[in-house]
N, CA, C and O of each residue as an XYZ file, in Angstrom:
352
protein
N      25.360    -16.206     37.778
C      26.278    -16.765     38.727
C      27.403    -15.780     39.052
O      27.622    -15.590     40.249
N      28.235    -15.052     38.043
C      28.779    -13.929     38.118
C      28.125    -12.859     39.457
O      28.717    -12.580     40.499
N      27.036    -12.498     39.122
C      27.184    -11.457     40.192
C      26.764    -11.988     41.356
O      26.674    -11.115     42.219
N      26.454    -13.128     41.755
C      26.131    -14.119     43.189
C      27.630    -14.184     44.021
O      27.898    -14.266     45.219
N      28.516    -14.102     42.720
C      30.387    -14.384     43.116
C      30.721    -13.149     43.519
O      31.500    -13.085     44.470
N      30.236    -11.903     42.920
C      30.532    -10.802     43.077
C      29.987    -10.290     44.304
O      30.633     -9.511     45.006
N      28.810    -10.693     44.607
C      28.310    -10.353     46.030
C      28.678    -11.090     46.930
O      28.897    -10.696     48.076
N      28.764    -11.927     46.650
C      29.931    -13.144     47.964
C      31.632    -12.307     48.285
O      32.232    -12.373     49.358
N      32.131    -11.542     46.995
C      33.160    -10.974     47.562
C      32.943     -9.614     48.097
O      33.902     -9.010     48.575
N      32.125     -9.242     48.070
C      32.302     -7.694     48.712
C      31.331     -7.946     49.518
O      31.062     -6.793     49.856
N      30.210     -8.959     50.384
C      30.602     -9.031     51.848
C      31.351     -9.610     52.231
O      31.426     -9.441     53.448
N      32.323    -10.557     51.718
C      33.925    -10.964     52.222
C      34.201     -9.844     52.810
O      34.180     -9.592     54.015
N      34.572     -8.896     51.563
C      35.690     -7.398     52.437
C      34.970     -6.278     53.150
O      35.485     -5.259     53.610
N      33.541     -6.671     53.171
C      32.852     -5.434     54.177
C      32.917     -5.957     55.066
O      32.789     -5.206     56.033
N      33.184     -7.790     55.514
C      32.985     -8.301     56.687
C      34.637     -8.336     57.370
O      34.813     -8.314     58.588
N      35.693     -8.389     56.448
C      36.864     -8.192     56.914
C      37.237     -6.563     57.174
O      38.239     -6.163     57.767
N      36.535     -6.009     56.781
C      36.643     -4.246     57.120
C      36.265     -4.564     58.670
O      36.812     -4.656     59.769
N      35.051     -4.669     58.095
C      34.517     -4.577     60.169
C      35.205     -4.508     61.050
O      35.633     -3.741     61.912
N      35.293     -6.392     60.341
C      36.551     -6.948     61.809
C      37.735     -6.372     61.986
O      38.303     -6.056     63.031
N      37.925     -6.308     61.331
C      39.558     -5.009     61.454
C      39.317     -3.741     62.192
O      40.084     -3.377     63.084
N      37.953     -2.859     61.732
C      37.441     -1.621     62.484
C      37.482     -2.399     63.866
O      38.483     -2.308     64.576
N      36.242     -3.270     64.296
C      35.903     -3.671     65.474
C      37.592     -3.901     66.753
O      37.976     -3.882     67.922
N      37.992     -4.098     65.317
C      39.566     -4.785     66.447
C      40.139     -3.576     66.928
O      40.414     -3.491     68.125
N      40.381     -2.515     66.057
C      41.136     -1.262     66.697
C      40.145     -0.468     67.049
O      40.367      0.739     67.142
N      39.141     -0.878     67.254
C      38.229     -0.217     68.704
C      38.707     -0.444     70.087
O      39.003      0.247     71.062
N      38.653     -1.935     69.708
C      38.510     -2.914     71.002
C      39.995     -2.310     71.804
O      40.137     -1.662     72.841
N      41.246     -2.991     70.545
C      42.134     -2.378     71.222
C      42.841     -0.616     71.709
O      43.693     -0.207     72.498
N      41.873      0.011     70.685
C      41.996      1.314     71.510
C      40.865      2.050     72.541
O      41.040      3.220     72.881
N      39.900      1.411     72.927
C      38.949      1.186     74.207
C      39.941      0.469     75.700
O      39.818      0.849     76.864
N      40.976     -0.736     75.147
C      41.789     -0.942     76.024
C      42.881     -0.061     76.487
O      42.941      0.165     77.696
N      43.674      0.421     75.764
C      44.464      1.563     75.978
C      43.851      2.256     76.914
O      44.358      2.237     78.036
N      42.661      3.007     76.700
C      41.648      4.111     77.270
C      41.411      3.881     78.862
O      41.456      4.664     79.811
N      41.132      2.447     78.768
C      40.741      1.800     80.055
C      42.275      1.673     81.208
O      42.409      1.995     82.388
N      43.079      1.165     80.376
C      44.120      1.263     80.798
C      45.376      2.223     81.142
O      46.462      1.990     81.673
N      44.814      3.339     80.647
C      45.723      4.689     80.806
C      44.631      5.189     82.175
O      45.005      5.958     83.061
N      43.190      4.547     82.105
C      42.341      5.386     82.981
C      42.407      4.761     84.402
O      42.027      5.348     85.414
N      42.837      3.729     84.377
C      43.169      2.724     85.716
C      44.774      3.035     86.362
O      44.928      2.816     87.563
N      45.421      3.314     85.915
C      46.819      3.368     86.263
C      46.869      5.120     86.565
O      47.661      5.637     87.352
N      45.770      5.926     85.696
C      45.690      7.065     86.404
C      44.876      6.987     87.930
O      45.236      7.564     88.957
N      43.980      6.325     87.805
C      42.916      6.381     89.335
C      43.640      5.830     90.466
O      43.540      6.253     91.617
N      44.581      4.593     89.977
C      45.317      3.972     90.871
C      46.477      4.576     91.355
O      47.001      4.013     92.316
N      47.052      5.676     90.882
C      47.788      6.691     91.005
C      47.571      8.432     92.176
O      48.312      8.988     92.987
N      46.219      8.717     91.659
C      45.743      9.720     92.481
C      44.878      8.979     93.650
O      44.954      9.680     94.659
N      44.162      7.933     93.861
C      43.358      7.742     94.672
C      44.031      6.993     95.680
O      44.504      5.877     95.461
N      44.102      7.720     97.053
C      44.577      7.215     97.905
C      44.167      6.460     99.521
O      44.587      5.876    100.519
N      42.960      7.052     98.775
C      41.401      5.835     99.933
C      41.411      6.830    101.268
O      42.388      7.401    101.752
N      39.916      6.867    101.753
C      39.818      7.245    102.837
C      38.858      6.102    103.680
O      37.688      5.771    103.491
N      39.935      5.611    104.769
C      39.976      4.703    104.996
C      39.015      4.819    106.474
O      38.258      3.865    106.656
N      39.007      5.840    107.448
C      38.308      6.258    108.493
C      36.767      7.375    108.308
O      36.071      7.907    109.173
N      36.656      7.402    106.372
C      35.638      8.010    106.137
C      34.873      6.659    105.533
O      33.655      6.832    105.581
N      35.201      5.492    105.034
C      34.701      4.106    104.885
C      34.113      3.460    106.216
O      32.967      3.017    106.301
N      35.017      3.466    107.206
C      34.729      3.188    108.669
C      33.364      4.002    108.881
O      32.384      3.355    109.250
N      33.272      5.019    108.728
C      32.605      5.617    109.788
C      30.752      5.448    108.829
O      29.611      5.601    109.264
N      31.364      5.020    107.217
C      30.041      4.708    106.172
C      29.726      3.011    106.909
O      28.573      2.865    107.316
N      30.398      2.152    107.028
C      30.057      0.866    107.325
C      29.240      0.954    108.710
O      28.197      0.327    108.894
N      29.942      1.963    109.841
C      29.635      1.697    111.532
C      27.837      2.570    111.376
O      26.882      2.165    112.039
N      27.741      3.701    110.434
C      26.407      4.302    110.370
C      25.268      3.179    109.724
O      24.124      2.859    110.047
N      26.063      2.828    108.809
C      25.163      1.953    108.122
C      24.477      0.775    109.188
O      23.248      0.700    109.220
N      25.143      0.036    109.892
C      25.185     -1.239    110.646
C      24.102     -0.528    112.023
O      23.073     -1.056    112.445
N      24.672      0.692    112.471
C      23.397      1.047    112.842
C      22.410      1.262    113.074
O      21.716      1.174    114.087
N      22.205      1.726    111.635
C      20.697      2.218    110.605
C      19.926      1.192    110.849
O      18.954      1.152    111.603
N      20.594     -0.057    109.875
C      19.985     -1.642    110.149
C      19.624     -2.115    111.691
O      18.571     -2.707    111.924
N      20.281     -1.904    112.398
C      19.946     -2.591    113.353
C      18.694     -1.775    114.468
O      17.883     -2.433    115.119
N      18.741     -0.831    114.486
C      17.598      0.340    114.932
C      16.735     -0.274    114.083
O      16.200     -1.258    114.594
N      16.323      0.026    112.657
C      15.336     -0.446    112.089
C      14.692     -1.659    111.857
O      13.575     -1.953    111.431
N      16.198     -2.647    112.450
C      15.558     -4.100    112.211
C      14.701     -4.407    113.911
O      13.641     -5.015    114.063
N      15.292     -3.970    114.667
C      14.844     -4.012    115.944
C      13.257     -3.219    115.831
O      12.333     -3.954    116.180
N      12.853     -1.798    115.379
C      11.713     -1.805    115.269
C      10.763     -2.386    114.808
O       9.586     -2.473    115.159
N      11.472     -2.887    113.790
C      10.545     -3.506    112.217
C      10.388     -5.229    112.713
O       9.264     -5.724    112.642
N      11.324     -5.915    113.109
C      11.192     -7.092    113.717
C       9.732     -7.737    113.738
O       9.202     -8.548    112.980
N       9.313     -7.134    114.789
C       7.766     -7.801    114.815
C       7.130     -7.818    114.281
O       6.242     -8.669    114.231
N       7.338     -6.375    113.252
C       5.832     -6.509    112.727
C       6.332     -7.380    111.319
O       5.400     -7.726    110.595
N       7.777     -7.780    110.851
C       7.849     -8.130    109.688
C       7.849     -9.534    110.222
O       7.712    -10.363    109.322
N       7.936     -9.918    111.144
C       7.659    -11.667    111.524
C       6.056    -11.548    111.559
O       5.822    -12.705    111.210
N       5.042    -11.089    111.697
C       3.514    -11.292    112.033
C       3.203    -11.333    110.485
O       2.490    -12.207    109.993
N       3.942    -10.063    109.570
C       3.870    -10.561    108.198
C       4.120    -11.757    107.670
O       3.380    -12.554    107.096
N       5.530    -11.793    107.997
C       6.408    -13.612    107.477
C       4.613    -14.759    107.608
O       3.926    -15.396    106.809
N       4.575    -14.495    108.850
C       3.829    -15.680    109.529
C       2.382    -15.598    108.998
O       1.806    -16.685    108.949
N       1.788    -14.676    108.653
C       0.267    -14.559    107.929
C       0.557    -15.205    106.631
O      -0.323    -15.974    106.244
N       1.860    -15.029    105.678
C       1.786    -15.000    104.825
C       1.507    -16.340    104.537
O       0.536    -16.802    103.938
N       2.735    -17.070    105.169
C       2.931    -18.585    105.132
C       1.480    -19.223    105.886
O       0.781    -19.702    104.993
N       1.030    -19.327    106.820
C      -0.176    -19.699    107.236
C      -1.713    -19.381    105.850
O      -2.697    -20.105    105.698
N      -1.451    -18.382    105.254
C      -2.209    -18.517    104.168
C      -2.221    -19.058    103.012
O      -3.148    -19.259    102.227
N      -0.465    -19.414    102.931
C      -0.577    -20.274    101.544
C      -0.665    -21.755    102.138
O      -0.890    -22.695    101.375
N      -0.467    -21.970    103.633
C      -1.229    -23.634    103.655
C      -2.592    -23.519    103.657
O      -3.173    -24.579    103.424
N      -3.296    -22.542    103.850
C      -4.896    -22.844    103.656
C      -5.183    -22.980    101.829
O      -6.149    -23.665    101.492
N      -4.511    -22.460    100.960
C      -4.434    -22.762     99.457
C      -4.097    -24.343     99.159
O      -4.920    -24.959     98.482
N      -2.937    -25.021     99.629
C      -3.278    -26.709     99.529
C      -4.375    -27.065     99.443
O      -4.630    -28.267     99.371
């Protein structure tokens, strides 16, 4: 019974080690995060007409391609569904 007591206390204090390690991780992972955000938020000052000009290419792209692709991805849509009512 002795050493059942004895092994009950020393994972007590390997499990209170941990948690203590785990904690000044956690809170020095926050620091880290937080010295690294207040730096980015500091130097980064957005480019705001090089975002514009990523959204207006993009919306483009899509719409050229949806306009080609259109038909043939509705004749798909429509085979597909017409074949799973012949499976009922």
């Amino acid at each position: 019974m002795k050493f059942y007591k004895k092994l009950m206390e020393m994972a007590r204090a390997i499990t209170d080690r941990m948690c203590v390690l785990l904690i000044q991780f956690v809170a020095a992972m926050r620091r880290r995060l937080t010295q690294s955000m207040r730096e980015f938020a500091t130097d980064e000052q957005g480019d705001v007409p090089g975002w514009v000009l990523v959204v207006l290419m993009t919306t483009g792209l899509v719409t050229a391609i949806w306009t080609i692709a259109a038909p043939r991805l509705t004749a798909i849509l429509k085979n597909s569904l017409d074949s799973m009512n012949g499976i009922r």
